[in-house]
C-alpha positions as CSV (number, residue, x, y, z in Angstrom):
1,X,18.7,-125.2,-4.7
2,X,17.5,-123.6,-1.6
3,X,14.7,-125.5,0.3
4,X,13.2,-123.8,3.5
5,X,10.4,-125.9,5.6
6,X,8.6,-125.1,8.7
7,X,11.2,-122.6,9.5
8,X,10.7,-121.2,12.9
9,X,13.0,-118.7,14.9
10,X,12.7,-117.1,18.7
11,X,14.5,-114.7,20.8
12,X,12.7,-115.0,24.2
13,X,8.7,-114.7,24.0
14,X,8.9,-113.0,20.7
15,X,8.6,-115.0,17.5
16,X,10.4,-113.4,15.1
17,X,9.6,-116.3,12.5
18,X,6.9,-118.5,12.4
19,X,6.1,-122.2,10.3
20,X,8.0,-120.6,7.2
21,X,8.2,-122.7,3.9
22,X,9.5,-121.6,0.3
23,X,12.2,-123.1,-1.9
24,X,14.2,-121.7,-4.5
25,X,15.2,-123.0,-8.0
26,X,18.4,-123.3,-10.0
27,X,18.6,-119.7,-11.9
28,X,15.5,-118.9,-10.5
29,X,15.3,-115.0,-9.0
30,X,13.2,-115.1,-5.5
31,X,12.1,-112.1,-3.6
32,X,11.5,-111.6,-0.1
33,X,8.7,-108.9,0.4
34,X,7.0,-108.1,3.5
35,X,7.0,-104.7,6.3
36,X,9.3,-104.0,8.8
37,X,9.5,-106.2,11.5
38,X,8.0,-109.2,9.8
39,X,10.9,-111.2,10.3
40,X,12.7,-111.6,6.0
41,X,16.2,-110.4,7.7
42,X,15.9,-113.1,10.1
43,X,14.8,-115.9,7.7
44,X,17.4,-115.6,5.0
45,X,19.8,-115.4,7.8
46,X,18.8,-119.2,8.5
47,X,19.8,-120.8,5.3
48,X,22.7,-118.3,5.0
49,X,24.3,-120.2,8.4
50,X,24.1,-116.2,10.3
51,X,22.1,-118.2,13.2
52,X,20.7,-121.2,14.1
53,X,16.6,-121.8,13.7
54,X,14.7,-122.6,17.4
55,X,12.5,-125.4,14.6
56,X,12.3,-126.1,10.8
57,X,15.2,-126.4,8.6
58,X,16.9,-125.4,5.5
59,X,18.8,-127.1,2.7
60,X,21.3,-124.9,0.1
61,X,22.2,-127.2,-2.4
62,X,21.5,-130.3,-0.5
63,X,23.4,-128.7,2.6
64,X,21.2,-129.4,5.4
65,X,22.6,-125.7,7.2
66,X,20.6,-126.8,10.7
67,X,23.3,-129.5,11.1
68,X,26.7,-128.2,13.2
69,X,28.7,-130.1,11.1
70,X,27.7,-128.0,7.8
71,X,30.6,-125.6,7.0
72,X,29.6,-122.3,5.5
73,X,32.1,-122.5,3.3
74,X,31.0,-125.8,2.0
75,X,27.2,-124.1,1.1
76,X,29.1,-120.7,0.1
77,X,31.2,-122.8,-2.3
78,X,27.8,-124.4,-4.0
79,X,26.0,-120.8,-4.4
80,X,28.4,-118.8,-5.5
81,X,27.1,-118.3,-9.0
82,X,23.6,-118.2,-8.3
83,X,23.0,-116.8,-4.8
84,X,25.6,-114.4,-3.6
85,X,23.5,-111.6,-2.5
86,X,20.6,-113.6,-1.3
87,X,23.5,-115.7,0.7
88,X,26.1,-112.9,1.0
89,X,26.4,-113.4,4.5
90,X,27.9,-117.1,4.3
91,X,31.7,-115.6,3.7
92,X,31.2,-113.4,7.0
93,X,30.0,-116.0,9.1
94,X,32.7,-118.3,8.4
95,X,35.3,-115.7,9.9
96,X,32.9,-115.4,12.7
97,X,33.1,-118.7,13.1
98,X,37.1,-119.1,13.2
């Protein structure tokens, strides 16, 4: 249901995220362990449409989010029932968006 690849994310020289792969199952539960700094914020606010990845994408049930024409609403709409805190985000970025 969710399906990261090769995810890669920059803010000037420094690479906050770097070739990042994982995916994510129907009714599967995922964690996202690692120290400060190491960049999980960022990631998961990739596929939850929070910003835009410098390389790599990211699918949410089938929902290529890289793509400006993906709605957050659309991929909030298909996680609801299984992703709402990993993806909690996706409600607040479509009022940013507005």
């Amino acid at each position: 249901m969710i399906e990261v690849v090769d995810l890669r994310k920059s803010f000037g020289d420094l690479r906050a995220v770097d070739r990042v792969s994982f995916s994510v199952g129907e009714g599967e539960i995922f964690g996202f362990l690692g120290p400060n700094g190491a960049g999980k914020s960022t990631t998961i606010k990739i596929p939850s449409t929070l910003l835009r990845p410098s390389g790599g994408g990211a699918r949410v049930a089938g929902h290529d989010v890289v793509e400006p024409t993906v709605f957050p609403a659309a991929v909030d709409a298909a996680v609801l029932g299984g992703f709402t805190v990993a993806m909690g985000g996706l409600a607040l970025a479509l009022f940013q968006r507005e």
